[in-house]
C-alpha positions in Angstrom: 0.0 0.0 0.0 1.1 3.4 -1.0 2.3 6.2 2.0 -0.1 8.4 0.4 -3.1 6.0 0.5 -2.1 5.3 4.3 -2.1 9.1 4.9 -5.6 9.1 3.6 -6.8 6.6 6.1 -5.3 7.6 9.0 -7.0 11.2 8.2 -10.6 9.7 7.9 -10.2 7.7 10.7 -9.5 11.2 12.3 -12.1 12.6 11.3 -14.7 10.4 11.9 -13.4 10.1 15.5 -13.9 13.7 15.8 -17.1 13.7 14.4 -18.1 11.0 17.0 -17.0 13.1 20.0 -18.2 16.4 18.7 -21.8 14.4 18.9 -21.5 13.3 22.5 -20.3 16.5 23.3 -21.9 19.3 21.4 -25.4 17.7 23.2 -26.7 19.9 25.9 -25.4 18.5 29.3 -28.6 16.3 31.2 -30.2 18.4 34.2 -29.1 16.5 37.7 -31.4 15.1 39.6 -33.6 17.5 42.2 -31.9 17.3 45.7 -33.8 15.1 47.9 -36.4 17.1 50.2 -36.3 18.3 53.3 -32.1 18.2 52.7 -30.0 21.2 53.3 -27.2 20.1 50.7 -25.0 23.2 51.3 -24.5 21.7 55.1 -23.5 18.3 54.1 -19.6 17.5 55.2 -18.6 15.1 52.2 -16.1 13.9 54.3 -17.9 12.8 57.0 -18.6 9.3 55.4 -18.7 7.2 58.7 -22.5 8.2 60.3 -25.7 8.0 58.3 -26.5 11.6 57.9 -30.1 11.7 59.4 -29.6 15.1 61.0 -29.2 16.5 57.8 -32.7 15.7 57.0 -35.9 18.0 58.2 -36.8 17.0 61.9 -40.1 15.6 60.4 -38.1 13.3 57.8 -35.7 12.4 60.4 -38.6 11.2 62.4 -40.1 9.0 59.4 -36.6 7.7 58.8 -36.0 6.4 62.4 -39.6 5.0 62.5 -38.7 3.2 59.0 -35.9 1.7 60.5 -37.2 0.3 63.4 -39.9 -1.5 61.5 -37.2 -3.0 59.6 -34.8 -3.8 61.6 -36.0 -7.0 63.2 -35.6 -8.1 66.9 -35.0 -5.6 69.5 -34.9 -5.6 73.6 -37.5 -2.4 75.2 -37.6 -2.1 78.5 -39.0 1.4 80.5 -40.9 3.1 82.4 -44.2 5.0 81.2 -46.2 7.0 84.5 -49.5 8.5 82.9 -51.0 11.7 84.7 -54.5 11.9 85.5 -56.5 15.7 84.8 -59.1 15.7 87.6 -60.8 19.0 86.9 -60.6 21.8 84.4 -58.2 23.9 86.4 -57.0 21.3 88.2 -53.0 20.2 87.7 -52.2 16.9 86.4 -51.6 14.4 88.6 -49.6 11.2 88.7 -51.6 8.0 87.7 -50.4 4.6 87.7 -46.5 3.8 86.4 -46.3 1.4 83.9 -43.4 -0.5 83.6 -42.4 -2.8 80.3 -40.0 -5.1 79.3 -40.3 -6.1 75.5 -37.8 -9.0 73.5 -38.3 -10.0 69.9 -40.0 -8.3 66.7 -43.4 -6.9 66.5 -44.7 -10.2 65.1 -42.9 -12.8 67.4 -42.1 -11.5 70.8 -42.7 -11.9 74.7 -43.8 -9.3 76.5 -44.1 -8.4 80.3 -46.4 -5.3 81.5 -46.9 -4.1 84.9 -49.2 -1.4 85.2 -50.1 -0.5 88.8 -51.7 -3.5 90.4 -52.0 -5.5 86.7 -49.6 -7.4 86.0 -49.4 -9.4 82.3 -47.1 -11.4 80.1 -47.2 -11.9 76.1 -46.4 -14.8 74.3 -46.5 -14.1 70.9 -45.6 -16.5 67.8 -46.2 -17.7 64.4 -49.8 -15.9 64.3 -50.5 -17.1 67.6 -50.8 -15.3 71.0 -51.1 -16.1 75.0 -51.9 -14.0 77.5 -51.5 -14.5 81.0 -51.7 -12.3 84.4 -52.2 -12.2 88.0 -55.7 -11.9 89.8 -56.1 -8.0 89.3 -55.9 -8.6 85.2 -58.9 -11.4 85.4 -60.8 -9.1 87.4 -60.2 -6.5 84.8 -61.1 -8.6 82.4 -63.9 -10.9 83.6 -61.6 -14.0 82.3 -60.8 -16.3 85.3 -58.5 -18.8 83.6 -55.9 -15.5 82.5 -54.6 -15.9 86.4 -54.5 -19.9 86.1 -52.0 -20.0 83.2 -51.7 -18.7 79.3 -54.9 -18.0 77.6 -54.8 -17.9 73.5 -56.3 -14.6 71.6 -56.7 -13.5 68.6 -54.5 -10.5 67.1 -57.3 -8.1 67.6 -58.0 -8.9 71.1 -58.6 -5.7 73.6 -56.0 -7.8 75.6 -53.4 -7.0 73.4 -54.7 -4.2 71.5 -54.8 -1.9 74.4 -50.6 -2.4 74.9 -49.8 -2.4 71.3 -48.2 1.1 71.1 -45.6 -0.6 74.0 -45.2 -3.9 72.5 -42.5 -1.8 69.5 -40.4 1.1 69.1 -42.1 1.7 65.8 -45.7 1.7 67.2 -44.7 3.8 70.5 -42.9 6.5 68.0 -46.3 6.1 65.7 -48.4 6.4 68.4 -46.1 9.7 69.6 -46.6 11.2 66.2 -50.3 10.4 66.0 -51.3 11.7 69.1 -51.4 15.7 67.9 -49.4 18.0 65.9 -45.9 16.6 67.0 -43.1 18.9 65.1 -39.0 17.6 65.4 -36.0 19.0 65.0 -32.1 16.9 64.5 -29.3 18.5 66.6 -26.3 17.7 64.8 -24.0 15.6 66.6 -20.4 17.1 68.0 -18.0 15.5 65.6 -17.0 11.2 65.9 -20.1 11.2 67.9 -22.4 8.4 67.1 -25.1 9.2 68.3 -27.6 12.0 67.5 -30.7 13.8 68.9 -34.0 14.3 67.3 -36.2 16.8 70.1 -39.8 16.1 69.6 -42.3 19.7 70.0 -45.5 19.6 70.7 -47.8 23.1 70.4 -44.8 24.8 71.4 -44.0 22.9 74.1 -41.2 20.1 74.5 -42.4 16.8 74.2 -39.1 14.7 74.4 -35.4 13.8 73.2 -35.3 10.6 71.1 -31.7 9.1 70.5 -30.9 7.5 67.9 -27.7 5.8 66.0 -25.7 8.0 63.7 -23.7 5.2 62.4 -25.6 2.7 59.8 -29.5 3.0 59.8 -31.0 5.3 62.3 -32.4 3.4 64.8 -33.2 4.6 68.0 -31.7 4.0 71.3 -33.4 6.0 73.6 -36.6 8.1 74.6 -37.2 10.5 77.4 -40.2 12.9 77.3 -43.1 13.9 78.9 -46.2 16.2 78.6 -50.0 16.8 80.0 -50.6 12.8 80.0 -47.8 11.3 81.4 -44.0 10.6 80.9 -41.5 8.3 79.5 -38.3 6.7 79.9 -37.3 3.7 77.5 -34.2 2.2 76.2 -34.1 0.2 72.8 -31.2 -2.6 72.4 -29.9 -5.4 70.6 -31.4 -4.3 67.5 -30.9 -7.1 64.9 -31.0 -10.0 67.4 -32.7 -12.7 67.6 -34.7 -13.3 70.6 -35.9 -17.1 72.0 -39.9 -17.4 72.4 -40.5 -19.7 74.7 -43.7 -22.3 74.4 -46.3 -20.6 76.4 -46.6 -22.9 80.0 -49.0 -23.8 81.6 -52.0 -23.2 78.8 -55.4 -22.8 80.4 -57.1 -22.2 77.2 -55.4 -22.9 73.9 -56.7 -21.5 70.4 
């Protein structure tokens, strides 16, 4: 082949080359994606690549975050203390009612529960679509269900019996139930720097309802609640988030399904 003819190729070659990267780049340039809402991107530290980043979010999304979480996240230990107040007259201060105290292992479909709420006392047993409820004397009395004081009775999943506890049977249903209760507003603190942890204050009307902490390393789940307002207060701890918990067969039965 000629040096001529090999000139010739190499300088179409060229060209086409060029004429294939003028078309990619004499396009207009694609629009980026909207920033997600509720995020403040000009307070983002890209360097900061170790915590999850809820506090960046609106205290509102933060909130639904940490509820999302904790729905997913599997098994998890509660244990707390709730005291409700009691409003006896219009201009009457609240008082304090009964204390209610909880200890919760498992997931919110399989889990054991124990309640003791002034002079009731009751334990869940709850498994593969099944649940048992057992108490002491005060709870059949309550209930008008002798047998619940001689040993497990089964229920169904929308018995009162376990319906009435439900928002403290789970972190997600007691944050829920926080959020359904009234106009709730929240706001994220950012965390001091290598902290891993982060709080989210709950507001209420104007008034503080409560600090929930929660994990700013992986997914935001939370650790810890302490609030209170007109109805009563709360101190709860969440742990062991991702565990799985042993559920025991529910002994002795006095009534089974």
């Amino acid at each position: 082949m000629s040096r001529r003819r090999m000139r010739v190729r190499a300088l179409t070659a060229a060209v086409a080359m060029g004429l294939l990267l003028s078309g990619c780049t004499g396009q207009p340039d694609p629009e980026p994606p909207p920033p997600p809402e509720g995020v403040d991107l000009s307070a983002i530290d890209p360097d900061d690549t170790e915590r999850n980043g809820v506090w960046y979010l609106s205290g509102e999304d933060a909130l639904r975050q940490v509820i999302d979480a904790a729905r997913k996240a599997g098994g998890v230990t509660m244990e707390g203390t709730v005291t409700e107040r009691l409003v006896l007259g219009e201009d009457a201060p609240p008082t304090p009612g009964r204390s209610i105290r909880l200890s919760v292992q498992g997931t919110p479909s399989d889990y054991t529960a124990s309640v003791t709420a002034g002079a009731i006392r009751v334990e869940i047993i709850a498994a593969e679509g099944a649940a048992h409820v057992t108490g002491n004397q005060a709870l059949a009395a309550v209930t008008g269900v002798p047998e619940i004081a001689e040993g497990f009775v089964c229920v169904t999943p929308g018995d009162p019996l376990l319906t009435q506890w439900r928002a403290l049977l789970s972190p997600a249903e007691f944050l829920t139930s926080i959020v359904d209760s009234g106009a709730v507003t929240a706001s994220a603190t950012p965390p001091r720097e290598g902290a891993e942890t982060v709080d989210i204050v709950l507001d209420s009307g104007g008034s503080p309802l409560g600090v929930l902490t929660v994990s700013a390393v992986g997914k935001p789940l939370p650790l810890r609640f302490d609030g209170a307002d007109t109805s009563g207060e709360a101190g709860l701890t969440f742990t062991g988030w991702g565990e799985a918990s042993e559920i025991p067969e529910p002994s002795p039965v006095a009534r089974g399904c």
